[in-house]
C-alpha positions, 0 to 999 in steps of 0.5 A, spaced: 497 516 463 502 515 469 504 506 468 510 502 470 511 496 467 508 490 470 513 485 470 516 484 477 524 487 478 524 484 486 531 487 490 535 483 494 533 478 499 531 482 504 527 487 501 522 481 499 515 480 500 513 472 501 508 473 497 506 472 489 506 479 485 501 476 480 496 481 480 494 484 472 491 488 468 489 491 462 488 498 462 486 505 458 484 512 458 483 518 454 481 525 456 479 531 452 477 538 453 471 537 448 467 544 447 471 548 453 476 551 452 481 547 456 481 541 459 479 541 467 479 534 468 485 530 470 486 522 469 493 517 471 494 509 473 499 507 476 501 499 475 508 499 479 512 493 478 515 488 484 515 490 491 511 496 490 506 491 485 505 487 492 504 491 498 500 498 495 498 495 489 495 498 482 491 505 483 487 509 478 485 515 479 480 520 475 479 528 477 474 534 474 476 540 476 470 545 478 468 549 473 466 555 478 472 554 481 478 559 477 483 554 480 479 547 478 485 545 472 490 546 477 486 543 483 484 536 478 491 536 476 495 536 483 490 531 486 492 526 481 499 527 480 500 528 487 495 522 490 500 517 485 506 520 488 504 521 495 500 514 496 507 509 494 511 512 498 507 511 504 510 506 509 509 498 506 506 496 513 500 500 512 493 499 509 491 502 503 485 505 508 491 509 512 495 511 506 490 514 502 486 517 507 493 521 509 495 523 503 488 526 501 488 529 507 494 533 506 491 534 499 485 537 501 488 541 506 493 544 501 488 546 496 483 548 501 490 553 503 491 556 495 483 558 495 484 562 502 488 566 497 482 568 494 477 573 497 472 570 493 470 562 495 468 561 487 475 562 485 478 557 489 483 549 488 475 545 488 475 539 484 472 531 484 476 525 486 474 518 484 480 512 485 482 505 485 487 502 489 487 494 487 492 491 492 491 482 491 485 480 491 481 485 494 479 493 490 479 500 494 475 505 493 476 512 494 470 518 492 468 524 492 465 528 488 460 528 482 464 523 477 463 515 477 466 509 478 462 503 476 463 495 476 461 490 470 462 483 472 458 478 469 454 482 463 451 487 469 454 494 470 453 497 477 455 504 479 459 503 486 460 511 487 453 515 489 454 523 487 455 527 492 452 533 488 444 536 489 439 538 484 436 545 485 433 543 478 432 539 473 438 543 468 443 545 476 445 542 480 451 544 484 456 539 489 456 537 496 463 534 498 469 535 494 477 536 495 478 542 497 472 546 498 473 545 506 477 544 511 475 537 513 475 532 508 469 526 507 471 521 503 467 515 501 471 509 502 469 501 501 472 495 499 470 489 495 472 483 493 475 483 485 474 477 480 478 475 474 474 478 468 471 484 472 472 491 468 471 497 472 469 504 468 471 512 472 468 516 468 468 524 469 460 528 469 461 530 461 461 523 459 455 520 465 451 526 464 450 524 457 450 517 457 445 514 459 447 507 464 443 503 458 447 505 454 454 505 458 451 497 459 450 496 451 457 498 449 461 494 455 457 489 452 459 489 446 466 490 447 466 483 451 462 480 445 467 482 439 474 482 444 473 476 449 481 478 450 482 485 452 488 488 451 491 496 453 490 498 445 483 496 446 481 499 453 484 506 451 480 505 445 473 504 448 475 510 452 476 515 447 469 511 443 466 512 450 468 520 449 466 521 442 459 518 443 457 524 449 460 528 445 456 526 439 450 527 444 452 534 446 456 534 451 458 540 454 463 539 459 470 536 459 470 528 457 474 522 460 474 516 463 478 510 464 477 502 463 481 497 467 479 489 466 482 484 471 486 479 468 489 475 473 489 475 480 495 473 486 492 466 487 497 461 487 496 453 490 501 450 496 505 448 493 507 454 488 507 458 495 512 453 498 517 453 492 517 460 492 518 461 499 524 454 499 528 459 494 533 460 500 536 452 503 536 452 510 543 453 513 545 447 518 546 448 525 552 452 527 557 451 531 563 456 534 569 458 529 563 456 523 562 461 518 555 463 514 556 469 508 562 472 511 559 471 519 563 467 524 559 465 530 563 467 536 558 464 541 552 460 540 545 463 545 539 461 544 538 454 541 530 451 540 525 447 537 523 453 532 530 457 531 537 459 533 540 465 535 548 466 534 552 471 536 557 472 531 563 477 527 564 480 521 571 480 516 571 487 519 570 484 526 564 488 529 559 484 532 552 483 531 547 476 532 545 471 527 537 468 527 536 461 523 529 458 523 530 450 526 530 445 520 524 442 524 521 447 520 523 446 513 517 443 510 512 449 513 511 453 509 507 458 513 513 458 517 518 460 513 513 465 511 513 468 518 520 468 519 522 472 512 516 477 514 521 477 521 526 481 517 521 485 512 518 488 519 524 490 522 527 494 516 521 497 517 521 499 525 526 505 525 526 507 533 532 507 538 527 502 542 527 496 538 533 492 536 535 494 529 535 489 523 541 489 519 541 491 512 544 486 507 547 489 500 550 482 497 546 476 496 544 472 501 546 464 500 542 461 506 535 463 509 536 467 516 537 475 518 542 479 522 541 485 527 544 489 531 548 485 538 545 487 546 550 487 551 545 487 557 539 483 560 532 482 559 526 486 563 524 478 566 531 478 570 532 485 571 526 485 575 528 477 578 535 482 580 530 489 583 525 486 586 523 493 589 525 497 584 525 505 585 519 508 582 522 514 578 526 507 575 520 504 573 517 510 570 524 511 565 523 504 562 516 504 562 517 511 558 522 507 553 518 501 553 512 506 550 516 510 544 518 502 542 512 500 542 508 507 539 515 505 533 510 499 532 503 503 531 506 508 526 507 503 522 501 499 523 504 493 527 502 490 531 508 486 536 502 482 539 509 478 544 511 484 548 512 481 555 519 481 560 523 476 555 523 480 549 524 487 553 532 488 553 535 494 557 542 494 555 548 495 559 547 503 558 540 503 561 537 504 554 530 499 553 530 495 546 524 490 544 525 485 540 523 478 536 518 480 531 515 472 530 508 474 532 508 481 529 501 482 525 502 488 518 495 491 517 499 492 510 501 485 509 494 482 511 490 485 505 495 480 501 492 475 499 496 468 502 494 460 501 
């Protein structure tokens, strides 16, 4: 079982999501071989811990390795270990649909490789892929194959996967859709809301084949009846009885499954928002010579209703700017939500066309962020300045203009403000786009906030 420690580690203030990491669960698992020689099955959860916890959540993942297929142990096998490495370190902008579909791409398309090594199709990398991604307050589901994944809320089970599998007859049957069996990979994908007390089952085809979904029923019944409180001890215990029962009625295959209850969920009032996102004071407006943290303005630029812009040296005296959100705004704290997500997306867009954010390595004593300086002009004056621009110079920004915006949608993000004031083309010539208060985070929108 692969499990990280729930209890939340968050890293330095710009690192920090403004948003609750209170998502928990109980979890357990068992996998045995049963009467086959070796175990072809493959299962591992994933519960991270801060950061991580929030923007990709906790994953579950269950294989089988098809039987006819020589390589189905190593294929089951790679597809789980490699799904729980490779999901995490997709980027924290993009949707849990974005990030699992690429990385099960990429799994399909290299075990669909290994079995090409075969002459014969039978020997090849084939197996089932069932998973949970719960990220907030919302589960996704990911499937294919022939192993299951049921919900029981409320004292009624439902199976939320449909067997991708054909009977020839009433003792075979054979699979239609699974990783690796083809070049191109269909997978099932849904997202349903998740509730307090919810138990989710993943059971491989040597336990359901055998267990009748009545019979499933009764005994998640039971176990809710004698243990109101679920704990990790008691889930992995109602997996290894769940296995020894299809294998009491004669199981065949391979036999796993996992049990996953929802404990509490990321919902917090207003005001425990606010008191969280209010951890960092607002620093006052600055004046020229004043320091903040090692930063001495040097020249005031921007001032509005809703934020200042500094220009401002460090004790090494390099140059940067300073942003610090208006005072006007202390008590909101949907815009103190806004300008922290400001910083956490510019972190995250790396491109010569979008102004840098400056990473931080020491605490930070108030709320504001740094980015590089621009010496230059915005697009509104440079076109205020060449009215009859030649066309090969428009194209040139027009071009640099498209690779920082493409930056932004590799990320899924959206800028949603790309207009001539947030355009700045430095003295170099080199276009940067800037200020990201409006930018919209697939990643970011599936959490949940008050």
């Amino acid at each position: 079982m692969a499990s990280e420690s729930l209890e939340q580690t968050l890293g330095g203030a710009d690192e920090m999501l403004p948003f609750a990491a209170t998502l928990q669960l109980v979890v357990g698992q068992a996998s045995e071989k049963g009467r086959k020689l070796q175990n072809e099955d493959a299962i591992g959860i994933r519960i991270p811990s801060g950061i991580p916890l929030i923007s990709k959540g906790v994953v579950s993942v269950i294989s089988d390795g098809v039987s006819t297929a020589e390589g189905g142990a190593h294929a089951s096998a790679i597809s789980v270990s490699n799904f729980l490495a490779d999901y995490y370190s997709t980027p924290e902008t993009w949707s849990v649909q974005t990030s699992s579909s690429k990385v099960l791409t990429a799994l399909n398309r290299w075990l669909y490789g290994l079995g090409q090594d075969y002459r014969d199709a039978r020997r090849g990398f084939v197996c089932t892929f069932s998973a949970l991604v719960f990220k907030s307050c919302s589960v996704h589901m990911l499937h294919v194959g022939d192993s299951r994944i049921y919900r029981f809320r409320h004292g009624e089970l439902l199976q939320l996967s449909h067997d991708h599998s054909s009977h020839i007859n009433s003792s075979n049957q054979y699979l239609t859709r699974a990783l690796g069996m083809d070049v191109k990979l269909d997978v099932d994908y849904k997202t349903l809301s998740v509730e307090v007390d919810d138990l989710y089952l993943l059971t491989t085809d040597g336990v359901h084949d055998v267990l009748t979904e009545f019979e499933i029923h009764r005994k998640l019944t039971a176990l809710c009846q004698q243990h109101p409180k679920l704990t990790d001890n008691l889930c992995e215990k109602f997996c290894q009885m769940l296995n020894k029962k299809a294998f009491d009625l004669g199981s065949k295959d391979n036999l796993s499954s996992q049990l996953l209850s929802v404990s509490q969920l990321p919902k917090q009032a207003i005001d425990d928002v606010y008191h969280s996102l209010s951890r960092q004071p607002f620093p006052p407006p600055l004046s020229v010579g004043m320091k903040l943290d090692g930063y001495q303005v040097t020249h005031i630029l921007h001032q509005s209703q809703r934020s200042q812009v500094y220009r401002v040296e460090n004790d090494e005296g390099k140059t940067f700017c300073m942003k610090t959100p208006s005072v006007n705004y202390i008590d909101d704290a949907a815009y103190i939500e806004r300008f922290m997500l400001e910083s956490w997306v510019g972190q995250r867009i790396n491109s010569t066309h979008v102004v840098k954010v400056v990473e931080q390595h020491k605490i930070k004593s108030a709320l504001y962020y740094v980015t590089e300086f621009l010496s230059g002009i915005s697009l509104g004056e440079w076109l205020t300045q060449h009215k009859k621009a030649p066309v090969e110079e428009v194209l040139l920004l027009l071009k640099q203009i498209e690779l920082g915006i493409r930056a932004f949608h590799r990320r899924e993000t959206l800028h949603q403000d790309v207009k001539p004031d947030n355009i700045f083309i430095t003295r170099d010539g080199v276009v940067k786009i800037i200020d990201f208060g409006s930018c919209y985070i697939k990643g970011v929108a599936e959490i949940s906030s008050p």
